[in-house]
C-alpha positions as CSV (number, residue, x, y, z in Angstrom):
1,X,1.0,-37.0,0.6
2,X,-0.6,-34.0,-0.5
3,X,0.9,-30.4,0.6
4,X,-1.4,-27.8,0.0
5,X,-0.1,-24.4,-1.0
6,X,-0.2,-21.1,1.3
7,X,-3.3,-18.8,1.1
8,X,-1.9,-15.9,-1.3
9,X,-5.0,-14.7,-2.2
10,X,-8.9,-14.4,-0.8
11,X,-11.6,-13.9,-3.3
12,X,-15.2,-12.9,-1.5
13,X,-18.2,-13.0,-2.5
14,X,-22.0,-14.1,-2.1
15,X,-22.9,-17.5,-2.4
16,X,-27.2,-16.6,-2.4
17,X,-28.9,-13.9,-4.1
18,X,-31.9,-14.4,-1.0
19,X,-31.9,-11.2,1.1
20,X,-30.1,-11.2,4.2
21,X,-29.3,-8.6,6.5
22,X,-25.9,-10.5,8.0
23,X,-24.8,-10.9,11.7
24,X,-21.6,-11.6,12.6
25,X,-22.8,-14.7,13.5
26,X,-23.8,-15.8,9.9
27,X,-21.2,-13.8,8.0
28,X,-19.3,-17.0,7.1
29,X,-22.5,-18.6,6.0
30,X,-23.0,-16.1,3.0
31,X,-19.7,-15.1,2.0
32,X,-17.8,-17.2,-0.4
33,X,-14.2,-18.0,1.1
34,X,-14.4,-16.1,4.7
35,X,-14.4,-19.1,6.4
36,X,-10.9,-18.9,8.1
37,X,-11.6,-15.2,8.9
38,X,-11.8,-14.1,12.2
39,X,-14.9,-11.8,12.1
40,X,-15.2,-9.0,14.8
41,X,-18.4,-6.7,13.2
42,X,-20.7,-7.0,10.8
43,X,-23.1,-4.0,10.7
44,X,-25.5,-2.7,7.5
45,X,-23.7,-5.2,5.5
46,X,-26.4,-7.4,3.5
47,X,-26.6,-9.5,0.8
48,X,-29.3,-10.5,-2.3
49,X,-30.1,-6.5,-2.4
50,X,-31.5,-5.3,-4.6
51,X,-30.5,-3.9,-7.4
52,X,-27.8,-6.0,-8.0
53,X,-29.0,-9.3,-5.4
54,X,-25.7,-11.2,-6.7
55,X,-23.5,-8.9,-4.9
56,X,-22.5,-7.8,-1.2
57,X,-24.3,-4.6,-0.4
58,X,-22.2,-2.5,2.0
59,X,-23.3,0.4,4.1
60,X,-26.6,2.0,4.5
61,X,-27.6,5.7,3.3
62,X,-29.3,6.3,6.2
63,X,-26.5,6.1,8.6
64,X,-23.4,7.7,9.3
65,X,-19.8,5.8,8.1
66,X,-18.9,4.6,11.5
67,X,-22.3,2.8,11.6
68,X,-21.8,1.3,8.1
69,X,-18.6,-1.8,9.2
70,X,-17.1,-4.8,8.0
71,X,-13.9,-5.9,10.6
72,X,-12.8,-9.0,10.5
73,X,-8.6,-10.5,10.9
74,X,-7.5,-13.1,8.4
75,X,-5.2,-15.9,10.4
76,X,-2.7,-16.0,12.2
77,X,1.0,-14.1,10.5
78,X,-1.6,-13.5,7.3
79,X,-0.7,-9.5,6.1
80,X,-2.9,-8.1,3.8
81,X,-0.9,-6.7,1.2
82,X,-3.7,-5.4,-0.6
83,X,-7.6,-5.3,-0.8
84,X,-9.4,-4.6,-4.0
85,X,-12.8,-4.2,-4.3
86,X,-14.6,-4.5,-7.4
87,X,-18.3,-2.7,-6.9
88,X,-20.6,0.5,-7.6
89,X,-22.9,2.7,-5.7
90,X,-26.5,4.2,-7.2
91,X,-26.7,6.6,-4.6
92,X,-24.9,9.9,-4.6
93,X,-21.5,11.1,-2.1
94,X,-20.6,7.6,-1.1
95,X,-16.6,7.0,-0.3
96,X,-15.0,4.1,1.4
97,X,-12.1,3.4,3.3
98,X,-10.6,0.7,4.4
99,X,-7.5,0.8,7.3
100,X,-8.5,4.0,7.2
101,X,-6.8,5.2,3.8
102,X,-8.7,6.7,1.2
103,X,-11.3,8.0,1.3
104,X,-11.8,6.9,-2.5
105,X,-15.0,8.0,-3.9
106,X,-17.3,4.8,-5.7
107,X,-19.2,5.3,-8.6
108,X,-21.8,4.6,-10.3
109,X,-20.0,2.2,-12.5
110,X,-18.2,-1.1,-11.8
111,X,-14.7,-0.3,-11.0
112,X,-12.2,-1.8,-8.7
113,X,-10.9,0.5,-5.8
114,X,-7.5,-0.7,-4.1
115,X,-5.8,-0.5,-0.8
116,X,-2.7,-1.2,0.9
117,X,-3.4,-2.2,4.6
118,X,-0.2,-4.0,5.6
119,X,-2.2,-5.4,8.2
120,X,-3.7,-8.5,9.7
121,X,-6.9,-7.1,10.2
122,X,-9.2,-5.4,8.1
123,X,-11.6,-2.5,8.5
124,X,-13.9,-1.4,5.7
125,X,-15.9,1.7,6.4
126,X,-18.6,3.1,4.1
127,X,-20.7,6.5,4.0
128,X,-23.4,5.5,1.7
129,X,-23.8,1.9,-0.2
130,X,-21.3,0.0,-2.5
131,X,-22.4,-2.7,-4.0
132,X,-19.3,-5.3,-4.1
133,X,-19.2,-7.7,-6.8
134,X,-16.1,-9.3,-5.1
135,X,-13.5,-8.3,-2.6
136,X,-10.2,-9.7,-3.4
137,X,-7.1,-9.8,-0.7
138,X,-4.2,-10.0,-1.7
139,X,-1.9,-11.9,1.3
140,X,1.8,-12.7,2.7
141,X,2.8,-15.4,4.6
142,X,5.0,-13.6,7.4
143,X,5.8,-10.2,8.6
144,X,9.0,-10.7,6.6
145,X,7.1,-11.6,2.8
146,X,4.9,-8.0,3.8
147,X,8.2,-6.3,3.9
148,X,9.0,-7.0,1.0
149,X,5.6,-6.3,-0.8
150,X,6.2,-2.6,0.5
151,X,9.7,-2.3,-0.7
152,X,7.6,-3.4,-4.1
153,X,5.2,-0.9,-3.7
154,X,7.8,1.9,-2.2
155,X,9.8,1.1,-6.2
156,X,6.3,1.6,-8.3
157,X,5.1,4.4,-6.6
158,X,8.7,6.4,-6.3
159,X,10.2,5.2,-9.9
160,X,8.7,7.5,-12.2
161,X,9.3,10.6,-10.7
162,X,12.4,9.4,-9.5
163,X,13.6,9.4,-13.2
164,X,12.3,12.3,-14.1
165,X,14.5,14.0,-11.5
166,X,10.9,15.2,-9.8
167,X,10.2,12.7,-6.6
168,X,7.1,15.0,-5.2
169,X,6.0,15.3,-1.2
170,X,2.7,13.9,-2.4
171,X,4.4,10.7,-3.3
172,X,6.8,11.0,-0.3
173,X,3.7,10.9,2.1
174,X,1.9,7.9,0.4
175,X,5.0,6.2,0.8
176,X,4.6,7.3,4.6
177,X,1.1,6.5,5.1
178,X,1.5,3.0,3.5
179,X,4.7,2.3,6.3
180,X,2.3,4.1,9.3
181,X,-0.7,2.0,8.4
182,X,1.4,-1.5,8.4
183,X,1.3,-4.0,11.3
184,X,4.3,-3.5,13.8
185,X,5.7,-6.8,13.1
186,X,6.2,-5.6,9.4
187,X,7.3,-1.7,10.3
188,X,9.9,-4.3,12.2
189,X,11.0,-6.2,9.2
190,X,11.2,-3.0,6.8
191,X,13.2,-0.7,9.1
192,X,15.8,-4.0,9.8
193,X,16.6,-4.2,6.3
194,X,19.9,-2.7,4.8
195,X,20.5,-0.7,1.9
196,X,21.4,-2.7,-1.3
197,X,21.0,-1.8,-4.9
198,X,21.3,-5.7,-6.2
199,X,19.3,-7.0,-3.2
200,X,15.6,-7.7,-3.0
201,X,12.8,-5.0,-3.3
202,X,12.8,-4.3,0.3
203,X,16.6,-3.8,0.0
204,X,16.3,-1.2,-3.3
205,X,14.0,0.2,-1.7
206,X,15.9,1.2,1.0
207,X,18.5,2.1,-0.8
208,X,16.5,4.4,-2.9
209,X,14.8,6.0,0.2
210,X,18.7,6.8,1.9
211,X,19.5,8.5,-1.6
212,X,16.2,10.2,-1.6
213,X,16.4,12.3,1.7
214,X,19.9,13.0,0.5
215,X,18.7,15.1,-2.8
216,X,15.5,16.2,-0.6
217,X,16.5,16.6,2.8
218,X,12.9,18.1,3.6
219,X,11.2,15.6,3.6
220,X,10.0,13.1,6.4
221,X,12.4,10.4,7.4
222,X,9.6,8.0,8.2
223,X,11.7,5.0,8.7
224,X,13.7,6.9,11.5
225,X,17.6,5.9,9.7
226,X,20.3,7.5,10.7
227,X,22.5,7.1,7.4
228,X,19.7,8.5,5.2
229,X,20.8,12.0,5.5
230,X,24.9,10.9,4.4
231,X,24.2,8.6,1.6
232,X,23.5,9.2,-2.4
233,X,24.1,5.1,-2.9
234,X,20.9,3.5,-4.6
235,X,19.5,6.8,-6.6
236,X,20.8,6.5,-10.2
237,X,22.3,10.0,-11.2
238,X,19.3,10.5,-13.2
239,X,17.1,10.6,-10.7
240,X,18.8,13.3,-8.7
241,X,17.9,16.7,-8.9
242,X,19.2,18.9,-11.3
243,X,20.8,21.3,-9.3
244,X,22.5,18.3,-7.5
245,X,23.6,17.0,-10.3
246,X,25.0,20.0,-11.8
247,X,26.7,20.7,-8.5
248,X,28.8,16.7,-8.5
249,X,29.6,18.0,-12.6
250,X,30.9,21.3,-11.6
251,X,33.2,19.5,-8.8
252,X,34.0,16.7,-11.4
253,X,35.3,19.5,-14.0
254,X,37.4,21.6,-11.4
255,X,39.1,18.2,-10.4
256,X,39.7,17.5,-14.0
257,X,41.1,21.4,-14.1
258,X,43.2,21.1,-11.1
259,X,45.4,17.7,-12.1
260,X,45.7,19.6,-15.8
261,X,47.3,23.2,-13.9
262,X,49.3,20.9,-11.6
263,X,51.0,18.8,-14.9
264,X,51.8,21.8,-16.5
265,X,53.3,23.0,-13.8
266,X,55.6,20.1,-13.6
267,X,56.4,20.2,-17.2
């Protein structure tokens, strides 16, 4: 018997280069892999337009973002991890969001724009037209497998400047955004994990975020822990701020001092 693999990745596309202005109803028929997608609205979202009649045109200059929708939920315990979509714009001003992050601004050059939904359900939204040459999603399995993808993301975005002793609020709030934008199910699975240096990414991550609001206590503890505030465990001495570290150096060399005075006092 053959046992098919899960679904860890949708690639979309047009299947016609004829021009159709697409309903809900025919979505499915056009687009290339939707077909286990739940679609919910369909709205200035054609296909075979020109100038480029092999892609999915998306949005309409004419009308304002809210007007300009693609929604549609991928099956059931499926989390978007990430959406990229590959595509251009010839007219001028045109953004897109999807979730609601961004807006990223499209150009008029093929480039791929990505997002991090966390979700079940996807919303792209569009203030002027992209032309999409594909829309790749990126999936987990569970709630669980999502958690883990942001503990991955949490790591990339935070390592950098976490070595260079510099962890910005910029960064701090994209790391916020991504957690406020996930599915409940997966804010669940993130916020039940423990700290643990050697664990999984989920698991370093949190350990990195409980050593984070220790060396910046201002910013936002998103994820509500308690412990974050008492615990340095999980943020290598090099990525803690300098005055921190110069503070645990100064205690380390009075300690030092004080056993010294106490021998020769003995002697």
């Amino acid at each position: 018997m053959t046992v098919n693999a899960p679904i860890s990745q949708y690639v979309l596309s047009s299947n016609t280069t004829s021009y159709k202005a697409m309903t809900t109803a025919d979505f499915q028929t056009y687009i290339n892999n939707s077909s286990s997608f739940t679609i919910t609205t369909v709205s200035n979202i054609r296909v075979g337009a020109s100038p480029e009649t092999s892609a999915i045109m998306m949005g309409n200059k004419a009308t304002a973002s809210s007007e300009n929708q693609l929604v549609f939920s991928l099956p059931t315990n499926q989390i978007a991890t990430s959406v990229v979509v590959n595509g251009y714009q010839t007219e001028t001003n045109c953004d897109i969001t999807v979730n609601g992050e961004g807006p990223l601004a499209v150009t008029d050059t093929a480039a791929d724009y990505t997002f991090y939904p966390l979700s079940n359900q996807l919303s792209f939204a569009m203030t002027n037209r992209v032309w999409a040459n594909s829309i790749t999603i990126n999936v987990a399995q569970s709630a669980a497998e999502a958690a883990i993808s942001f503990g991955s993301d949490f790591l990339s975005w935070t390592g950098t400047e976490c070595a260079a002793s510099a962890l910005t609020s910029a960064t701090w709030t994209k790391c916020s955004a991504l957690y406020n934008r996930a599915d409940a199910g997966v804010q669940t699975a993130i916020k039940a994990a423990s700290p643990n240096v050697s664990g999984t990414a989920l698991e370093q991550a949190i350990a990195r975020y409980d050593a984070a609001l220790k060396a910046y206590p201002t910013y936002s503890n998103f994820l509500a822990r308690s412990t974050a505030a008492g615990s340095v465990l999980g943020l290598k001495t090099d990525t803690l701020p300098i005055a921190l570290i110069a503070s645990l150096s100064l205690l380390g060399i009075l300690a030092t001092a004080g056993v010294f005075l106490l021998k020769k006092k003995h002697q």
